[in-house]
C-alpha positions in Angstrom: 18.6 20.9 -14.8 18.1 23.1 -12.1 15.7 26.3 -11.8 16.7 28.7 -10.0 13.3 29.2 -9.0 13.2 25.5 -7.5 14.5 27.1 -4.4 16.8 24.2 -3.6 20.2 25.1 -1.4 22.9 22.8 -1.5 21.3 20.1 0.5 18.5 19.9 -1.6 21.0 18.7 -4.9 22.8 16.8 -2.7 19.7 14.9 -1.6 18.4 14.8 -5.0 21.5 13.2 -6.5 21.7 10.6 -3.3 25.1 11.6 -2.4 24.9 10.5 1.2 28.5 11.8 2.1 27.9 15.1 0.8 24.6 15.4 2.5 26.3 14.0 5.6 29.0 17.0 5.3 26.7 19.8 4.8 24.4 18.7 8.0 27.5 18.7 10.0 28.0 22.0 8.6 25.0 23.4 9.8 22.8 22.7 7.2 19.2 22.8 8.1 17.8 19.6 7.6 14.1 20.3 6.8 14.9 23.4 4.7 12.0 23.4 2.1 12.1 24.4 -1.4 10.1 26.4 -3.2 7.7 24.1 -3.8 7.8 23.2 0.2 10.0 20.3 -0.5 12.4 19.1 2.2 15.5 16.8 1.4 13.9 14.2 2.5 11.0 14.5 -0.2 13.8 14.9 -2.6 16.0 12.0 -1.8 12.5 9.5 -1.3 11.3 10.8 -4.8 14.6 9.9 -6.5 15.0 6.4 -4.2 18.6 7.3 -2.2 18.0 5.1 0.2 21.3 5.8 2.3 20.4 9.9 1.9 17.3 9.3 3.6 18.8 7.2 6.3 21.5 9.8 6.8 18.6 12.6 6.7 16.4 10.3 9.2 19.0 9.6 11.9 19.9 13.5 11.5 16.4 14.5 12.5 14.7 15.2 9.5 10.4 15.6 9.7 9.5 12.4 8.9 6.0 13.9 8.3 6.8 16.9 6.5 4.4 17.9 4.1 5.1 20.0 0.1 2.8 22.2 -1.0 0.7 19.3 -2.5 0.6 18.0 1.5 2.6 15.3 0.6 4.9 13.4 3.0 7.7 11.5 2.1 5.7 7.9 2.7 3.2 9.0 0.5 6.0 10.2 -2.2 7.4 6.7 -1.9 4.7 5.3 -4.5 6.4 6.8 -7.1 9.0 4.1 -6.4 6.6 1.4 -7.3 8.7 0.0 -10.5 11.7 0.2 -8.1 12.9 -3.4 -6.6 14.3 -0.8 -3.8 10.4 0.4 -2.7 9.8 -1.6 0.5 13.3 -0.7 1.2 12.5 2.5 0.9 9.8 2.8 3.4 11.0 0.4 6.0 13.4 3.7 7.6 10.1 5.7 6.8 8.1 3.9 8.7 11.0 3.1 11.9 11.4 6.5 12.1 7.5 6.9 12.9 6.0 7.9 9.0 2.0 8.4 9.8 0.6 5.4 7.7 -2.3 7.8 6.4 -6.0 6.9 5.3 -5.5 9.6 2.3 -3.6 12.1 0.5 -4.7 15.4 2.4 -6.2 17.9 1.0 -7.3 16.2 -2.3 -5.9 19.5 -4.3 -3.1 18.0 -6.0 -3.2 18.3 -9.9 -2.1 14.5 -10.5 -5.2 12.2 -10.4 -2.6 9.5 -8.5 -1.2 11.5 -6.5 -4.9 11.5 -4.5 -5.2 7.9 -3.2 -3.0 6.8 -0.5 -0.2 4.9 -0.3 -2.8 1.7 0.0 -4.6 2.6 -2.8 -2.0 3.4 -4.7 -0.3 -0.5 -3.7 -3.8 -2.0 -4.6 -4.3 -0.2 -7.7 -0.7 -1.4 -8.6 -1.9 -4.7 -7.3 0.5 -5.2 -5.0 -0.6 -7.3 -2.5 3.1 -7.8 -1.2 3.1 -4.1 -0.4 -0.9 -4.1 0.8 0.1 -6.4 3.3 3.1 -4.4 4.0 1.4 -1.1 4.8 -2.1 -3.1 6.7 0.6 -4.6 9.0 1.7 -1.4 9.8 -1.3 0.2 10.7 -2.7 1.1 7.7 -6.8 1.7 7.6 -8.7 -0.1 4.9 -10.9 3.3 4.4 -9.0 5.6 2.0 -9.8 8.6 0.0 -9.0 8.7 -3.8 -12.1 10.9 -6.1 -14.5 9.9 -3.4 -14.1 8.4 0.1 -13.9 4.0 -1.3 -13.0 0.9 0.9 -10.2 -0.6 -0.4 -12.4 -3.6 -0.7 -14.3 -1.7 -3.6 -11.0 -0.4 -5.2 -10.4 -4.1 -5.4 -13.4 -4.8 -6.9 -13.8 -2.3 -9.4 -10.4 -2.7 -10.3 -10.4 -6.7 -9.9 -7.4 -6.7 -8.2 -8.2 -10.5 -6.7 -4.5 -11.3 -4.4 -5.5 -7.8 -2.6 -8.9 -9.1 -2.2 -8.4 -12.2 -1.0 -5.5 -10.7 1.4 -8.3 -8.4 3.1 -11.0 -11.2 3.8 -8.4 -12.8 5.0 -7.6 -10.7 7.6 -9.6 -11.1 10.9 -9.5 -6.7 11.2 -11.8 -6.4 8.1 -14.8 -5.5 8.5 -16.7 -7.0 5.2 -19.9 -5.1 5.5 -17.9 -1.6 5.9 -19.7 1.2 3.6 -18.2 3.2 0.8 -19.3 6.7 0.0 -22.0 5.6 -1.2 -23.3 3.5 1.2 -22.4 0.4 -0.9 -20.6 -2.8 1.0 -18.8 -5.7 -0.8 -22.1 -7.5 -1.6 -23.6 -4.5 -3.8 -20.2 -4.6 -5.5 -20.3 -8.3 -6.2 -23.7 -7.7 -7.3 -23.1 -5.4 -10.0 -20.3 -7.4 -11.4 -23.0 -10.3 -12.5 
């Protein structure tokens, strides 16, 4: 149902519900197409969060702010996790990411309310363990340094979380720096340590 507090215009439902024509219609209209809601929600956000794929594609080649941040300093990318049970998520971020989405170490400000809604996108793949989608996201710039409750390596997320296929995907990779530092000054030795 929609609040009228939500602050959404026509767009916004129209993004929301993945009706690319309509959406299409009202641009051409003179809709604007990084109107934010009240919650600093653009279209975009909205059709990401609800996985339209075609309404973002028609919002991306319209011009909307690929990096557009909510209230929350979300973007649209970092949105995207939410499609994690969706077969449609790496789908989903391929336009993101062709239309220049900022592949971000963290979440921003760290003030958001939900505790998953801190790590990044990487993080958030790693904690999923998704190495499919780790890979994904490292390939495309990705840093292996994210923030979640306190700066970690995603080396230590894996760890912690023994999410081995993520592991083994970063020793693999000739970019990763094993002896990299956590917040605490602990490197993937001290981790392996304390799990014997």
């Amino acid at each position: 149902m929609l609040l009228p507090n939500e602050g959404w215009r026509p767009l916004h439902v129209a993004a929301s519900n993945g009706d690319s024509v309509l959406v299409n219609l009202l641009l051409k209209a003179g809709a604007s197409v990084d109107l934010k809601d009240a919650k600093g929600r653009t279209p975009l956000h909205l059709a990401v969060m609800h996985c339209h794929l075609t309404a973002c594609t028609v919002l991306l080649l319209r011009g909307a702010d690929v990096n557009a941040r909510d209230e929350d300093h979300a973007t649209p990318l970092l949105l995207a996790k939410e499609a994690f049970d969706s077969k449609n998520f790496s789908e989903l971020i391929k336009p993101l990411l062709n239309f220049r989405a900022r592949v971000e170490n963290s979440f921003g400000s760290g003030t958001t309310k939900d505790p998953l809604m801190r790590d990044s996108l990487m993080g958030y793949a790693i904690r999923q363990d998704s190495d499919v989608i780790l890979k994904f996201l490292l390939d495309r710039g990705a840093a292996a340094v994210f923030e979640a409750e306190y700066q970690q390596t995603a080396m230590g997320v894996c760890i912690s979380d023994s999410r081995v296929a993520c592991l083994r995907l970063l020793i693999s990779r000739p970019d990763y720096d094993i002896n990299q530092m956590d917040y605490f000054g602990y490197a993937l030795i001290h981790h392996c340590g304390a799990m014997s």
